[in-house]
N, C-alpha and C positions, 0 to 999 in steps of 0.2 A: 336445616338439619333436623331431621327426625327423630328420636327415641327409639333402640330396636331392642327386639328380645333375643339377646344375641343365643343364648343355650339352648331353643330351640331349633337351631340347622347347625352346630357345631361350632364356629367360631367364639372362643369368649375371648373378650377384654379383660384388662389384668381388675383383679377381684381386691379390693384394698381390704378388706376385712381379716382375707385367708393370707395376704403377703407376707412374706420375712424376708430377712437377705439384705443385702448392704451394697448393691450394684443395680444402675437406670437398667443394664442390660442383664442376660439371666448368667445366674451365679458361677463362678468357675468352677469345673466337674474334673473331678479326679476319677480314674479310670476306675469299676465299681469289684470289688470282690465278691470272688462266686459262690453262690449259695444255695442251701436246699431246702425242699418241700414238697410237698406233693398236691396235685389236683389245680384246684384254683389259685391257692396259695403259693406252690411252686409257679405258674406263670404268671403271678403278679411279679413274683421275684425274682423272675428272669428278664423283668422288663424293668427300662429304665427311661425316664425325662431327659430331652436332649433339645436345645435351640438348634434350628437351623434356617436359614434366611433362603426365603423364596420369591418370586417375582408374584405380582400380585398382576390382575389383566390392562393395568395402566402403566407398567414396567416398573412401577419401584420395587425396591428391594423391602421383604417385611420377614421381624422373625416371627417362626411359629413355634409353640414347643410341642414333638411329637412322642410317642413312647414307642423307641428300639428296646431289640432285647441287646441284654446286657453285652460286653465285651471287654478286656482288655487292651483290645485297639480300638479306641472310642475313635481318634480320629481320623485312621482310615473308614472305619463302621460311618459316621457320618459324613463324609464324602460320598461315599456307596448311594446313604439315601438320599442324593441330590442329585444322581443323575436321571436324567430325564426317560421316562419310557421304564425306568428300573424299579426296583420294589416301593419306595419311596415315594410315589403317585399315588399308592393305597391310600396315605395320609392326606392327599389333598383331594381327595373325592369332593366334592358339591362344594368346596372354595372358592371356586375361581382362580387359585393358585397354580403354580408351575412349578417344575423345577427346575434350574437355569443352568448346568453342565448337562454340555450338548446330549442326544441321545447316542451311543454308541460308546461315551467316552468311560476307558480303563482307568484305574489307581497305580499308577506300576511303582509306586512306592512314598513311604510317608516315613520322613526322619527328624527326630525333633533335639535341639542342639544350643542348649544354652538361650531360652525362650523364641527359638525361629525352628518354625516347623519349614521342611521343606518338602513340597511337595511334587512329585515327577505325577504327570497327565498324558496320555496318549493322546496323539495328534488332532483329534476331534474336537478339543477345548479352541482350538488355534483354525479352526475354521467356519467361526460365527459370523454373518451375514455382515453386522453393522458393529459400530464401536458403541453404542448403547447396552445391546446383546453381550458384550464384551465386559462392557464395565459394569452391568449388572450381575455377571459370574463372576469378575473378580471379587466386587463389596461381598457376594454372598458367600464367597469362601473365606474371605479374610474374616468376617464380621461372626460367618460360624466356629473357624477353630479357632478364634481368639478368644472363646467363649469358654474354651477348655481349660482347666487345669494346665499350668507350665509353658503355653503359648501365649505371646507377646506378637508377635510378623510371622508374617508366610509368605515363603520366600518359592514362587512359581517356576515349574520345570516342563519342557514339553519334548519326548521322547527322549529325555535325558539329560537334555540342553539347557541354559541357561538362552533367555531373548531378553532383548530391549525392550521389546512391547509385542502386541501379536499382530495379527494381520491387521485388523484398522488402526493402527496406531495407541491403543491401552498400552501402559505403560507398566512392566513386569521387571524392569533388569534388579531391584533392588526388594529388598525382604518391606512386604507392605502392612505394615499397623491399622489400629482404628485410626490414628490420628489424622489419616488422610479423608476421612467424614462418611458419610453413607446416603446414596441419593443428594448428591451433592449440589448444592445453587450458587454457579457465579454469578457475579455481577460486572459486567462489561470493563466498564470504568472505574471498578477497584484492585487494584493491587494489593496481589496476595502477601507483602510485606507490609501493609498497612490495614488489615483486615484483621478478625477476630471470628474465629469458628462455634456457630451454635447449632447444638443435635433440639430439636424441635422434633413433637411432636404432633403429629394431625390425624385425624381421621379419614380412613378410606374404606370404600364400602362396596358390595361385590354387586355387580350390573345389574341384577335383580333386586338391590335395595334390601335383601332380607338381614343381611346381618354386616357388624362392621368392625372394625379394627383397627389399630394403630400403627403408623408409619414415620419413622425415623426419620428427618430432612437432616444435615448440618446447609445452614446457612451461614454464607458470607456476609460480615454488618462490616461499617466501619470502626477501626479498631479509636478508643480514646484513650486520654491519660488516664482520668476519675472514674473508668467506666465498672460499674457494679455488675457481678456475671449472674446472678440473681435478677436484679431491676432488670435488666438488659433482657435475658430469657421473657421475665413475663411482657415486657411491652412486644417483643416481638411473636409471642407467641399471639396475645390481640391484636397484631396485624393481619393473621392467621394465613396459611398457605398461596405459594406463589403458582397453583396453580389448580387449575379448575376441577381435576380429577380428586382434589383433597378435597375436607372442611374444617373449616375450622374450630375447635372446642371450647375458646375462652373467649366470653364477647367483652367486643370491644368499652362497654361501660363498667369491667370489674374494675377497680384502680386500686393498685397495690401504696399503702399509705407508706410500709416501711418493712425493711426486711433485716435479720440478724443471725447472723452463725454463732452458737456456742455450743462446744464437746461434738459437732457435728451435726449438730443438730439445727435444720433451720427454720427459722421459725418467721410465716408471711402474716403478714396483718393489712387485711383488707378493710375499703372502709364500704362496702355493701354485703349482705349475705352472697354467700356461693349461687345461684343460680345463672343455669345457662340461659343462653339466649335460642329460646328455640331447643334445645337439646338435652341429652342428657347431663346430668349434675357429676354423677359416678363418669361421666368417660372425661369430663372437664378435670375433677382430681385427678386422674389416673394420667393426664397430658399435661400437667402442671407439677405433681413428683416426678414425673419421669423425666421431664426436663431437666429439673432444676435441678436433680442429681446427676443429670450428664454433664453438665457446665460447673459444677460448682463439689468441691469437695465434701460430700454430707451424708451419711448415712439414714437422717428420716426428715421429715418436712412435718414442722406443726402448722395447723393452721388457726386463725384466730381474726374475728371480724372485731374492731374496734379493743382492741386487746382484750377480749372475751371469746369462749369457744363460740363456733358457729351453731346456727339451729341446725337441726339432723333433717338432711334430707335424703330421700333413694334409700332407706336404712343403712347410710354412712353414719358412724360415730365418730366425728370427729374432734372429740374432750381430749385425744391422748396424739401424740405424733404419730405419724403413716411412715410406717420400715420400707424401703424401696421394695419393691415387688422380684423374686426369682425369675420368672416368667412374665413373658409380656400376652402374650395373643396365644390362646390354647385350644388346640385341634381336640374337641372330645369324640372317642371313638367307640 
């Protein structure tokens, strides 16, 4: 795994420096009030940061955050920019990215009811080739408007209807959460009542090798009695991806000596300095908070080698705790 200079072709990694916010994934957005200006100032201010989860060229699903202009209906507005072939492609120019609601497909309406959005799709959603294609629009819709302000499930409609599943068998009859994971990894021989769900992240990188970014797994372990949602994330994070299209960011010689929550705050104590193995140091923090706040209740991650801050590396300072990052992977445009 190489070191890239991601802000030279558009893709960045989440920036721990600039981070704030209290959520692994990007902040909940409340629909933006409208405002005036003029010239440059006026279209700064009519544009607003928005996640929306795209398929990357090895089919997972990855968020990006792009700048729409503002709206009132943010969640019909970001639907719009997911469908394929539709304005929304503008933002994924020289990514390698997609957008995964089929080309053709309408909004024919977006109603939100006590945290379940529901939303009606014209018939083009419902005739995707394979059930990968399939369940990569569903994560990427659930996983975007649940990103919103007031959305909890989305609850899928197609020309009006309510289905059980769509044409490969993806399953839709019931209002779908994060909880159901994102690029999801079973394991054959375990039983999803004796299992334990972890969102992991990895690196993935665009066919070209010029730049790279982070991609969401929940993986399936087995569930224990004693099991620490902390320890458990990092050891399986230095198992690092179960498949060839990823990399992994934390090597397997970091050893986490001991870890502790308090006011939210968690604090990891390694017993070597942060250096990757082969890679970057900044993208290994940035897969080690971002984890640890998807499995574990915690608003910031201190870090500390032998109960001392670590040496700075990559111009991280890391003397004071890392706030979860708003944004994960950002389109500069």
């Amino acid at each position: 795994m190489r070191k890239r200079r991601l802000a030279l072709v558009g893709v960045l990694a989440v920036t721990i420096a600039a981070a704030t916010g209290c959520s692994a994934t990007p902040e909940k957005t409340s629909a933006p009030q409208s405002t005036q200006g003029t010239g440059q100032g006026q279209q700064a201010e009519n544009v607003m940061p928005t996640t929306v989860f795209v398929a990357d060229q090895n089919g997972f699903v990855v968020p990006l955050n792009v700048k729409m202009e503002k709206t009132n209906s943010v969640a019909q507005a970001t639907l719009q920019n997911m469908i394929a072939g539709g304005s929304g492609d503008a933002s994924l120019v020289g990514t390698g990215f997609r957008n995964v609601l089929p080309e053709g497909t309408k909004i024919r309406g977006v109603s939100i009811n006590e945290g379940v959005a529901k939303v009606d799709f014209t018939k083009e959603v419902n005739e995707l080739k394979t059930s990968a294609d399939e369940q990569a629009m569903v994560d990427a819709v659930v996983w975007s408007l649940t990103g919103l302000e007031s959305i909890n499930k989305v609850q899928f409609m197609v020309e009006g209807h309510m289905m059980n599943t769509l044409k490969n068998g993806t399953p839709i009859g019931d209002p779908i959460s994060r909880e159901g994971g994102i690029n999801l990894q079973l394991t054959s021989n375990l039983s999803p009542s004796n299992a334990t769900a972890l969102t992991l992240y990895f690196e993935g990188k665009s066919n070209d090798s010029n730049f790279s970014y982070l991609v969401p797994v929940t993986r399936m372990v087995p569930k224990r009695a004693d099991q620490n949602m902390i320890e458990l994330t990092l050891a399986e994070l230095a198992k690092g991806p179960h498949s060839d299209a990823l990399e992994p960011v934390v090597s397997p010689e970091l050893k986490l000596n001991k870890s502790a929550v308090a006011e939210k705050t968690a604090t990891l104590d390694f017993a070597s300095e942060l250096a990757a193995d082969g890679g970057s140091t900044n993208q290994m923090v940035n897969s080690i908070v971002l984890s640890v706040a998807a499995n574990a209740d915690v608003d910031k991650v201190k870090f500390t080698v032998g109960e001392k801050a670590p040496k700075a590396s990559e111009g991280l300072d890391l003397t004071q705790p890392v706030l979860i990052p708003q944004t994960i992977n950002e389109q500069k445009l």
